[in-house]
C-alpha positions in Angstrom: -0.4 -67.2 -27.5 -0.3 -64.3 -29.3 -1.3 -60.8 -28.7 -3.7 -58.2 -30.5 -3.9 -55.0 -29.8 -7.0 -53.7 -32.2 -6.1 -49.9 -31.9 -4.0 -47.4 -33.9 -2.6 -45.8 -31.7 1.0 -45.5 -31.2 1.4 -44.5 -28.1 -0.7 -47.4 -26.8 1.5 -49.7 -29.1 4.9 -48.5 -27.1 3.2 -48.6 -23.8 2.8 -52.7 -24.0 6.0 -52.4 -26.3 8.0 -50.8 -23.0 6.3 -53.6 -20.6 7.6 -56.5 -22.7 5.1 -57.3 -25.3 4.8 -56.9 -28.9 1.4 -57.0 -30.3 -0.1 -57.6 -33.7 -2.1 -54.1 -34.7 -5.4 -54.4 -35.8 -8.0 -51.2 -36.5 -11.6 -52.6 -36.3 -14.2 -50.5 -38.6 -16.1 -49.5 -35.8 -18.8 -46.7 -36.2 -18.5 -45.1 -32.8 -20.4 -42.1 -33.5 -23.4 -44.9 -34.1 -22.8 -46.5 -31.1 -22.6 -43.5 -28.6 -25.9 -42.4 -29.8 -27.4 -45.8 -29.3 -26.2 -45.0 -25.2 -27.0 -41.0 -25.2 -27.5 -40.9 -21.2 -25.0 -44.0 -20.7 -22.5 -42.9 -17.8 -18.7 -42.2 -19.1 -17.1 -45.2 -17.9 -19.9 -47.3 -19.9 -19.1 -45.5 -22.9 -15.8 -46.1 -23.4 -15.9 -49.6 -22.3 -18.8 -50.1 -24.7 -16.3 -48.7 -27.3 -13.6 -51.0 -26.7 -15.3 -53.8 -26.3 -17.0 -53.2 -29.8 -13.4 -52.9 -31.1 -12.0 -55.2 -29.7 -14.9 -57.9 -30.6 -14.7 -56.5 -34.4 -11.2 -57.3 -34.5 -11.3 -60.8 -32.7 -13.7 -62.0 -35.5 -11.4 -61.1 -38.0 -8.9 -63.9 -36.9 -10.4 -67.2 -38.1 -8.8 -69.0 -36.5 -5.2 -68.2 -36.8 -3.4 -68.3 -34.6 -5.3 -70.6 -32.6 -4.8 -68.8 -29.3 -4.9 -65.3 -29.2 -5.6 -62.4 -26.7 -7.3 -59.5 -28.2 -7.4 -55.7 -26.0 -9.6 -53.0 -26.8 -9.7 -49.1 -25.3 -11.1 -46.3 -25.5 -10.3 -43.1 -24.0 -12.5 -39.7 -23.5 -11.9 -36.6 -21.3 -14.5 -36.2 -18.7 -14.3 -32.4 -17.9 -17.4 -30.5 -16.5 -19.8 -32.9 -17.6 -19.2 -33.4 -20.7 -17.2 -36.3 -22.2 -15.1 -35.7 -25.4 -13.0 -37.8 -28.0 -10.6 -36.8 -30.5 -11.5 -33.0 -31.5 -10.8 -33.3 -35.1 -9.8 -30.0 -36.0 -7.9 -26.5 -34.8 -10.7 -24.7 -33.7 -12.6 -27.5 -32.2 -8.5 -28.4 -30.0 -8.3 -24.4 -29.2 -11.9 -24.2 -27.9 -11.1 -27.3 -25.5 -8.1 -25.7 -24.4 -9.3 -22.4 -23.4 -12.3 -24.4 -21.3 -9.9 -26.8 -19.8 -6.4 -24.1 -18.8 -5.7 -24.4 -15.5 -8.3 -26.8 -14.3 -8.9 -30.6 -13.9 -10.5 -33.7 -15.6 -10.9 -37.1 -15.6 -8.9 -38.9 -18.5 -11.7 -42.1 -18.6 -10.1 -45.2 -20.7 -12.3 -48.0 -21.2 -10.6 -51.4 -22.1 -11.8 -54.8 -23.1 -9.8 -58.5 -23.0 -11.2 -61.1 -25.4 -9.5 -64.2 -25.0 -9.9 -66.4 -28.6 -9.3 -69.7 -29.2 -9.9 -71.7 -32.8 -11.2 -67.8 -34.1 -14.1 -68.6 -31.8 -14.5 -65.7 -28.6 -14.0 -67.9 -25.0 -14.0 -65.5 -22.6 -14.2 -61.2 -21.9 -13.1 -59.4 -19.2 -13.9 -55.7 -19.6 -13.4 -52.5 -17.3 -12.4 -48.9 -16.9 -9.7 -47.1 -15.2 -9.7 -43.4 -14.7 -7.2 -41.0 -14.4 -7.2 -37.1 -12.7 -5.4 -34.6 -14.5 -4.6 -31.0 -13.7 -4.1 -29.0 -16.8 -1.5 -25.8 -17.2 -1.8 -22.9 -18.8 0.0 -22.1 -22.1 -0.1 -19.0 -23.2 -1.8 -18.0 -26.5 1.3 -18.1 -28.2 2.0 -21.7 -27.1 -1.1 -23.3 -27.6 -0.9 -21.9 -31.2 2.7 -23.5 -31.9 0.7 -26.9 -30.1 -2.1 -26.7 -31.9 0.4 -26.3 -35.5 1.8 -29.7 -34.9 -0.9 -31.0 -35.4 -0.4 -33.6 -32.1 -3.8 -32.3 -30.3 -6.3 -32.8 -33.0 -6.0 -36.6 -32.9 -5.7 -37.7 -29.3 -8.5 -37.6 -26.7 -9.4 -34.5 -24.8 -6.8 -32.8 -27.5 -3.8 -33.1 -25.5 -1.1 -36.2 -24.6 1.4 -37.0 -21.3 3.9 -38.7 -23.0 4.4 -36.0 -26.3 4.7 -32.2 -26.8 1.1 -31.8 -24.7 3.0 -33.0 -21.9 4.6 -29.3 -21.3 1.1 -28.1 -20.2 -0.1 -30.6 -18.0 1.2 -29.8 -14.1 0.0 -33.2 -12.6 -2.0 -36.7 -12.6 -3.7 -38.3 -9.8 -3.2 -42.1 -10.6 -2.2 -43.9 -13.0 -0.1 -42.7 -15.8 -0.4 -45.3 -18.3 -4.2 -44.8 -18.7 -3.4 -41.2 -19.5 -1.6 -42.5 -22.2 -4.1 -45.2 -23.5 -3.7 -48.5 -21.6 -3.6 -48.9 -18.2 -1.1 -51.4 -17.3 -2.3 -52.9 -13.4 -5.8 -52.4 -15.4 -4.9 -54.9 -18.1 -2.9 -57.4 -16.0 -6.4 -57.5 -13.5 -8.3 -58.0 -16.4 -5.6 -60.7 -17.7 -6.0 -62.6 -14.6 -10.1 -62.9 -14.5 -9.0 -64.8 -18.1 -6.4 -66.5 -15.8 -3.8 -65.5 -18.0 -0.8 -63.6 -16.9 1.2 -60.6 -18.7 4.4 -62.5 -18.2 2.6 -65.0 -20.5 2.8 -62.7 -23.1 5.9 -61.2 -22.4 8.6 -61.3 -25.9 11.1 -59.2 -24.7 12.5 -58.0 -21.5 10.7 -54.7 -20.4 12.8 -51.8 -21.2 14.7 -49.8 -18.5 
C-alpha cells in the first residue's frame, strides 16, 4: 500500500519521514482562495478540513490506478487568533503586521486533515477531521523579528511563524499536540487511519528515528 502525502510542505514530509513512513509528494492545483469564499461564515475547523479534503481528493484522482492501493492525506493549517483565521501571509509587511498583533499572546494553530483511502484509482473510503493546537507566542524585539522576517521562513508557513525552525525562538509554549503545530498531527492521522481500518505500522518503511 503506498502512501501520498498531496502537500508541499517539508516539514509535514519529515514529520511522517521521523514516524517511519516515506510518502510519495503530490501538490493538487487547488484554488483555495475560491473555496474559502464559497464557506465565508464556515467555522475554522470546517475550513481547513474543507481544504484538505479538496487536496487531498484532487490528488487521489490523479492516480489512475497505480498503484492499486494507495492512502492519500491532505491538511491544511490556519492560525485562529482573535477571530480571525489566517493562512500563509505572503509577504514582509503582511508577516510583520501579524507579529506585532500576535507578541505575547495566544492562538489556536487549527490543522485540518483528510484520509482517502484508493483502490484501482477509484476513491473507497474518507475519514476526515481536525486537531487543534494552543500556542503562546513570545516577544521578539524589533530587531529580531526583522532578522525573522529577512529569512524569509515566515512568509510561507501559516500564521507566519513555525515550531520546529528559526520561528521556534519566539514561541514560549503549546498546549497539545506538537505535531499539528508543525502540519500533521500524528494520534490525529493514526485515528483517522483506523476508521479506514488501516494501521500506521501498515505503512511503516523504515524504523522511526530516535
Amino acid at each position: 500500500m503506498r502512501l501520498v502525502l498531496a502537500s508541499a510542505s517539508p516539514a509535514r514530509l519529515s514529520v511522517l519521514r521521523s514516524a517511519g513512513l516515506d510518502p510519495l509528494v503530490t501538490v493538487s492545483d487547488v484554488d483555495e482562495d475560491a473555496l474559502l469564499a464559497a464557506i465565508p461564515g464556515a467555522p475554522a475547523a470546517e475550513k481547513v478540513t474543507t481544504l484538505a479534503g479538496a487536496k487531498a481528493t484532487a490528488v487521489a484522482r490523479t492516480l489512475d490506478g497505480t498503484p492499486d492501493e494507495a492512502v492519500v492525506i491532505g491538511c491544511d493549517s490556519m492560525l485562529l487568533i482573535d477571530g480571525d483565521l489566517v493562512g500563509k501571509p505572503h509577504d514582509v509587511d503582511t508577516a510583520r503586521t501579524r507579529w506585532k498583533a500576535m507578541a505575547g499572546r495566544t492562538g489556536e494553530l487549527v490543522t485540518g486533515h483528510a484520509v482517502l483511502h484508493v483502490v484501482d484509482g477509484e476513491i473507497e473510503r474518507v475519514a476526515e477531521g481536525h486537531a487543534s493546537t494552543t500556542v503562546r507566542f513570545g516577544t521578539p524585539t524589533d530587531a529580531e523579528l526583522e532578522a525573522y522576517l529577512a529569512t524569509g521562513e515566515p512568509l510561507a508557513v501559516a500564521g507566519a511563524f513555525t515550531l520546529d525552525g528559526l520561528g521556534g525562538w519566539f514561541v514560549d509554549g503549546i498546549d497539545g499536540d506538537p505535531s499539528n503545530v508543525i502540519g500533521i498531527s500524528l494520534p490525529l492521522v493514526r485515528r483517522l487511519l483506523g476508521a479506514l481500518g488501516i494501521s500506521p505500522t501498515d505503512l511503516w518503511t523504515t524504523p522511526p528515528e530516535d
